[in-house]
C-alpha positions in Angstrom: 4.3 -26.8 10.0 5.8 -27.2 13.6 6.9 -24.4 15.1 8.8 -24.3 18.5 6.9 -21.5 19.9 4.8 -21.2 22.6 0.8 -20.2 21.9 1.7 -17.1 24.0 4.9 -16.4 22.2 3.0 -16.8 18.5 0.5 -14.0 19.8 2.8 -11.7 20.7 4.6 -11.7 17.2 1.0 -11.7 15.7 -0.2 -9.4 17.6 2.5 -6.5 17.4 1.6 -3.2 15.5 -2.5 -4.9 15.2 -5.6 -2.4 15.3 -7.8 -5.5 16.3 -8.6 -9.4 16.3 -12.0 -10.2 16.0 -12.4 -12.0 18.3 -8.8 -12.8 19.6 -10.0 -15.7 21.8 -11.0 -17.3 18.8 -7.8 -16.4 17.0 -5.9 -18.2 20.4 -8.1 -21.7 20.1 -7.4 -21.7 16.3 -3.6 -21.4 17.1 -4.1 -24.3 19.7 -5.8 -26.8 17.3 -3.6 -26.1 14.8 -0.5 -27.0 17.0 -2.6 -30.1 17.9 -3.3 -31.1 14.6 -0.2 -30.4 13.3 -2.7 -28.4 10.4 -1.9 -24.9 8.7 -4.1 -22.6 9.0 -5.5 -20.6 5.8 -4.4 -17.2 6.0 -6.2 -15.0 3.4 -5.3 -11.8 1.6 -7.4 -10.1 -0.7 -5.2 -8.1 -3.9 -7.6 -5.9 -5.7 -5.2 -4.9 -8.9 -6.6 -1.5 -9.0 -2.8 0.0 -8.7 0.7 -1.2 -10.1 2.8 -1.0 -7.6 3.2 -1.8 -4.0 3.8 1.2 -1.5 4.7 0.1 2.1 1.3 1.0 3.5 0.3 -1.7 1.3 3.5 -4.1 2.3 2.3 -3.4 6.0 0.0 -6.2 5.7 1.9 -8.1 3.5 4.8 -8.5 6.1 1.8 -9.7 8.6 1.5 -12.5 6.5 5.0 -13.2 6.3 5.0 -13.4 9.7 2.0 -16.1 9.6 4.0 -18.2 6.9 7.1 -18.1 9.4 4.8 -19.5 11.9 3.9 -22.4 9.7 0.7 -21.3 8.5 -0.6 -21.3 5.1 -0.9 -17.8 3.0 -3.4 -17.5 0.2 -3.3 -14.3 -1.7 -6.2 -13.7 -4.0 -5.9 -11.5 -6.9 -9.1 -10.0 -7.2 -9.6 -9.9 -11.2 -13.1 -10.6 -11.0 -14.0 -8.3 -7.8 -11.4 -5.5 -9.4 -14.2 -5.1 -12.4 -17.0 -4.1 -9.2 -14.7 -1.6 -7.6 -14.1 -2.0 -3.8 -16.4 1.1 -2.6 -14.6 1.4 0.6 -13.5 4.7 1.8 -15.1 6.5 -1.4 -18.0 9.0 -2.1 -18.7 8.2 -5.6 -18.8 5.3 -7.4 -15.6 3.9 -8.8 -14.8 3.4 -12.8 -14.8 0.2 -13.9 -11.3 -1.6 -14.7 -10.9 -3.2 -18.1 -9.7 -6.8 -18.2 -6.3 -5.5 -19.8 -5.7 -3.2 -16.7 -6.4 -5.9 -14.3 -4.2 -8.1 -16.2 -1.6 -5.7 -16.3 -1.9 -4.9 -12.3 -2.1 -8.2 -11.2 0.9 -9.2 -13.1 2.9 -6.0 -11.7 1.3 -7.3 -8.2 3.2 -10.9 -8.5 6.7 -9.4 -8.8 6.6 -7.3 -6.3 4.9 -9.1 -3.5 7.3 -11.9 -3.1 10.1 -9.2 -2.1 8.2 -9.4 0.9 6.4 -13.0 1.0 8.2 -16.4 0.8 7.2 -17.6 -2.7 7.8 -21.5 -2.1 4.9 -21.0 0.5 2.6 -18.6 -1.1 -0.6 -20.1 -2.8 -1.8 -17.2 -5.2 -5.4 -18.0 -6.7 -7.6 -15.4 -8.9 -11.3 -15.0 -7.4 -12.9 -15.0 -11.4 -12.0 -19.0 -10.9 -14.8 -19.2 -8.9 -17.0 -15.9 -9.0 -16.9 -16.1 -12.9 -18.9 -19.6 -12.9 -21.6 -18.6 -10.7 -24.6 -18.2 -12.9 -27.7 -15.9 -11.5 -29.4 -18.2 -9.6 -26.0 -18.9 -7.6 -26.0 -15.0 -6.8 -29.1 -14.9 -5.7 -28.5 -18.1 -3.5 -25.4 -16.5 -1.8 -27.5 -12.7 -1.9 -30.3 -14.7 0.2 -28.4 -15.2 2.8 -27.6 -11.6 3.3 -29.7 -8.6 4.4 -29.7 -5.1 2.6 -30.2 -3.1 6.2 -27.0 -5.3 7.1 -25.1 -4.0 3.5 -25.7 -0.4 4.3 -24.5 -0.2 7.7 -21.2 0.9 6.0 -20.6 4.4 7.3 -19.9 5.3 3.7 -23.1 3.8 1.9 -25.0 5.7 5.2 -23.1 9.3 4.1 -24.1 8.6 0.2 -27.3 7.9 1.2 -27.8 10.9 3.7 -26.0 13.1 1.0 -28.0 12.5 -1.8 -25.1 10.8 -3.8 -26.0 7.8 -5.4 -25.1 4.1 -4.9 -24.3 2.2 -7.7 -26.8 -1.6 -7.2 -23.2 -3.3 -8.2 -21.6 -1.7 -5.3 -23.7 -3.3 -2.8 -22.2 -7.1 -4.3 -19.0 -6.4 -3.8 -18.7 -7.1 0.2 -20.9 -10.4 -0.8 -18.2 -10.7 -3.5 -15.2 -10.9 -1.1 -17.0 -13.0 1.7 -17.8 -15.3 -0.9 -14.2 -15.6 -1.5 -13.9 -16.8 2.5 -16.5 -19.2 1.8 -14.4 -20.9 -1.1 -11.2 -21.1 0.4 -12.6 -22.0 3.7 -10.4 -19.1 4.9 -9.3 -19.4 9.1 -8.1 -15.4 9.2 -8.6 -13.1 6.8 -6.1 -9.7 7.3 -6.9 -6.3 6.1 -6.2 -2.7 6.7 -9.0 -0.6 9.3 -11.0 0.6 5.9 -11.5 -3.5 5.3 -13.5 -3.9 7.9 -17.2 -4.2 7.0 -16.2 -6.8 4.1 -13.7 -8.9 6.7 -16.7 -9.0 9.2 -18.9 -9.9 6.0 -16.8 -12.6 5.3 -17.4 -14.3 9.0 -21.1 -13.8 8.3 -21.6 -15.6 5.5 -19.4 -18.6 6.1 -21.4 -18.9 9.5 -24.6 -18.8 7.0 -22.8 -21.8 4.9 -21.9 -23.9 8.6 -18.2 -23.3 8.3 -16.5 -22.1 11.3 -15.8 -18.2 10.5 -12.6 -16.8 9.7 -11.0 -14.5 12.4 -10.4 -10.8 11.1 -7.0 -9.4 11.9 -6.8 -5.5 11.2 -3.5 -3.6 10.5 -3.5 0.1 10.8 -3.1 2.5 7.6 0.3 3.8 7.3 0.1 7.6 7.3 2.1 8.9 4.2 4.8 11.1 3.4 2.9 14.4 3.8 2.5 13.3 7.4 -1.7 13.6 7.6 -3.4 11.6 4.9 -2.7 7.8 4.1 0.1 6.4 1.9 -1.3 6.4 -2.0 0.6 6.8 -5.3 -2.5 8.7 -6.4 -1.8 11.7 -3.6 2.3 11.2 -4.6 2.9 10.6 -0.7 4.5 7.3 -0.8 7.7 4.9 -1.0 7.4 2.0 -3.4 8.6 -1.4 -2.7 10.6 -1.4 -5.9 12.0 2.3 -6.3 15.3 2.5 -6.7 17.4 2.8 -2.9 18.7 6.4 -3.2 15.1 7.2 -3.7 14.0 5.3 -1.3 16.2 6.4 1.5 15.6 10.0 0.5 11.6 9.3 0.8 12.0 8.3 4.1 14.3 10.6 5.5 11.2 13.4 4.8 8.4 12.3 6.9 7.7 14.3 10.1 9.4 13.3 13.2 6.1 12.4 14.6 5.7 9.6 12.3 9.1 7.4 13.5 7.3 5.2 15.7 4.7 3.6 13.5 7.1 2.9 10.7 9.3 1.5 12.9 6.5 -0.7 13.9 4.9 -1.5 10.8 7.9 -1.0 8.0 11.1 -2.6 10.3 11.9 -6.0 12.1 13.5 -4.5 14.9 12.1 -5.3 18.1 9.9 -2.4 20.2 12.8 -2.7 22.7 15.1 -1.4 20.5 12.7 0.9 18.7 12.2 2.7 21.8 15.8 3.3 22.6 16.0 4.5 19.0 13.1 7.0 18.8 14.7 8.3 22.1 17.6 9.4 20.4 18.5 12.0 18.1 15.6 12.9 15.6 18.5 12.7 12.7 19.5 9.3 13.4 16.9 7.4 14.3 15.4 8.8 11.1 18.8 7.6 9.0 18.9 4.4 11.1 14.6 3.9 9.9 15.5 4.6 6.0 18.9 2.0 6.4 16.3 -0.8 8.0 13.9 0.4 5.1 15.9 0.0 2.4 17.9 -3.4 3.7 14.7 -5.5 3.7 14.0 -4.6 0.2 17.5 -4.1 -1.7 20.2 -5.5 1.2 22.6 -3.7 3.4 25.3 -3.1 0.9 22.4 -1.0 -1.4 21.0 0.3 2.3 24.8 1.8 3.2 25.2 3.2 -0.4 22.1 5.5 -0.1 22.9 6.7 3.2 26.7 7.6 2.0 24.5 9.0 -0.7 22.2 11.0 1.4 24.5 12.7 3.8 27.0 13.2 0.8 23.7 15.3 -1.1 22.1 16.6 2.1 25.4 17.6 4.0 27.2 19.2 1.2 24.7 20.3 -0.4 25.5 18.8 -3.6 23.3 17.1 -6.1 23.1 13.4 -6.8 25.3 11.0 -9.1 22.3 9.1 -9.7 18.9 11.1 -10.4 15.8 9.9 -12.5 15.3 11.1 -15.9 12.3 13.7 -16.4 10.8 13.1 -20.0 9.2 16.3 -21.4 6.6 15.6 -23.7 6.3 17.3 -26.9 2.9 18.4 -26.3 4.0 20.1 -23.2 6.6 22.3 -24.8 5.2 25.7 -26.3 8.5 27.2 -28.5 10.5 25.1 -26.3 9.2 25.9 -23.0 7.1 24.4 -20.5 4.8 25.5 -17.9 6.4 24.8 -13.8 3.8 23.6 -12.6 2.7 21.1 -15.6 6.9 20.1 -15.5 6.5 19.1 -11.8 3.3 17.3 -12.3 4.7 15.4 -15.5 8.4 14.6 -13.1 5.6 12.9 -10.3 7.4 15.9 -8.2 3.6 17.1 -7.1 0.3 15.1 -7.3 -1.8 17.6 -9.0 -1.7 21.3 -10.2 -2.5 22.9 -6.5 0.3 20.9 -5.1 3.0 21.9 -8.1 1.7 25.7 -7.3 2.0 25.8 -3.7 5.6 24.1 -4.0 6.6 27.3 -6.7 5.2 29.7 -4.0 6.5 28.4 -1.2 10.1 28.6 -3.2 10.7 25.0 -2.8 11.5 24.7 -6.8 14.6 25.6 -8.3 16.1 24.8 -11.8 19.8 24.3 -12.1 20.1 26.4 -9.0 17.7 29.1 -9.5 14.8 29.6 -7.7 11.6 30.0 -9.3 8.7 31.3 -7.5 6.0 32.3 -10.1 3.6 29.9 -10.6 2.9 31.2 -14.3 6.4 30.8 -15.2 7.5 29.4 -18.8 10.7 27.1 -18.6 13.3 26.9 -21.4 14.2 23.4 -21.9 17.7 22.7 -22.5 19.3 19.0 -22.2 20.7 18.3 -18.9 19.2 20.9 -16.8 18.5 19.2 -12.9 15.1 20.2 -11.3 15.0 20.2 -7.7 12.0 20.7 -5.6 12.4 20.5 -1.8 15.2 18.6 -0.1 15.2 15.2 -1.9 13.7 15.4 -4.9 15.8 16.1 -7.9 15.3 14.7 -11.7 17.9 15.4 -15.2 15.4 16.8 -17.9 15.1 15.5 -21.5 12.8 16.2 -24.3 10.8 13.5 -25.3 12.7 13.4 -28.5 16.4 13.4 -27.5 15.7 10.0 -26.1 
């Protein structure tokens, strides 16, 4: 696992575009043994398969580990099959449904393809968390339970607001961060790297293998990429994201809409360019360091060749003000068509083109929707459906509708 690089040098790469390292002296002496011993360390990353694909808020920790594994170090991801069926509670106000073991099968496999466009496969160990959790009978819960305190478990601000609300707490919830430090404990983990709303359960995790006399894990926090809409983070569920594996014209296009404001942290946390060179490119033109932040984009996840073909693409659509060669295909189900029409606002929900109802009406009133050129601005409007017709809503969007039937 040799590396070349200084202690200091391996810090600053670890440390760029970090929220925290608890503690990072820690983080600095496991570094030094390691180099000593000539031993990896275990880098851990929990997958909960509660999504199928992988958006680059979710690929900003991802490349963290990357970066570990360039440094020599070990990278464990753990599919969490077993903890997916709890629901992780963080950041919510109600309790979450319950997966089936189909969906998490189905996720975790979608999960596997898509990681290693970011991850070296040859040197990514990928282990499922129902290999151990699944075998613990009752008496091994309450072992690992015992060694935990329920005043410590509600200190999470968001159990604290359900609690102070009124709303209630499901007694399941409260296992999951037991759930995931537990998962330290087995792997014997030396970091474990989340996003900000991971902490409680990272922290747990240091806990609990203290309570088991391992040395615990250091927790490395990455920031939450802000989405699309520029003020709440990067979900497919709020339609404000870029997926790993969508297509590079789309991808370019995605980029190229967040606010100006936004330019620094994905350069940070979605390029390899170094903050030297970020700076000098944020400090230009808004237009280009934007173009020059979806070609960086779209190169690490399709190549350069696919990276220049979107931006010819873009400035050919956004310049001339002419409409793709290549746009997705918006299926129309037959349930949606009433004597061969369809609501707007239930045709921009079913083309992904708005996240709910609200969103599809505010984009009809603000006149960002037009059909093969025409703007449409009622929100109760009824749209013929003909073959062919392009939809375009905003700058970048634009989709070819079918019927369900024609194809």
């Amino acid at each position: 696992m040799a590396t070349k690089l200084t202690i200091d040098q391996q810090m600053e790469i670890i440390k760029r575009g970090t929220v925290s390292i608890v503690p990072e002296d820690e983080l600095r002496a496991k570094l030094e043994k390691s180099q000593k011993t000539d031993v990896p360390l275990k880098i851990k990353l929990g997958l909960d398969p509660t999504a199928p694909d992988i958006h680059l808020g979710i690929a900003v920790v991802l490349r963290k580990m990357r970066q570990f594994q360039d440094l020599g170090h070990e990278v464990i991801i753990i599919i969490g099959d077993f903890t997916a069926s709890i629901g992780d509670p963080s950041g919510v106000s109600v309790t979450r449904p319950l997966l089936t073991p189909k969906e998490i099968a189905v996720n975790a496999t979608t999960y596997k393809e898509q990681y290693c466009k970011i991850l070296d496969e040859s040197k990514t160990r990928v282990v499922y968390n129902s290999e151990w959790l699944r075998e613990l009978d009752f008496a091994g819960v309450v072992r690992i339970a015992a060694k935990m305190t329920v005043a410590r478990v509600l200190e999470r601000d968001d159990f604290t607001a359900r609690l102070s609300d009124g709303r209630p707490i499901g007694l399941h919830e409260l296992l999951y961060p037991m759930s995931q430090a537990y998962d330290s404990v087995v792997l014997e983990a030396d970091i474990e790297v989340g996003a900000t709303d991971q902490t409680f359960n990272i922290l747990t995790g240091r806990d609990l293998q203290r309570e088991f006399g391992q040395e615990p894990q250091v927790a490395l926090f990455m920031p939450i990429l802000v989405g699309l809409d520029g003020e709440k983070k990067m979900s497919k569920s709020l339609g404000n994201y870029v997926g790993v594996s969508e297509p590079p014209n789309m991808m370019f296009g995605k980029v190229m809409s967040i606010p100006d404001n936004l330019m620094p942290q994905y350069f940070e946390l979605c390029t390899n360019l170094s903050m030297d060179e970020i700076r000098q490119i944020v400090a230009g033109h808004p237009m280009d360091a934007k173009k020059r932040l979806a070609w960086q984009i779209v190169n690490i996840y399709h190549g350069p060749e696919a990276a220049d073909q979107a931006r010819a693409e873009f400035e050919r659509v956004f310049s001339a003000r002419e409409i793709p060669t290549d746009m997705p295909v918006i299926e129309v189900p037959k349930d949606a068509l009433k004597d061969g029409k369809v609501w707007i606002v239930r045709l921009l929900v079913t083309a992904g083109f708005a996240g709910s109802n609200s969103e599809a009406r505010r984009l009809v009133e603000q006149g960002a929707v037009t059909m093969d050129g025409e703007k449409i601005t009622d929100v109760n409007a009824e749209i013929s459906v003909e073959e062919g017709q392009v939809l375009h809503v905003g700058k970048l969007k634009f989709g070819r509708i079918q019927r369900a039937n024609d194809l």
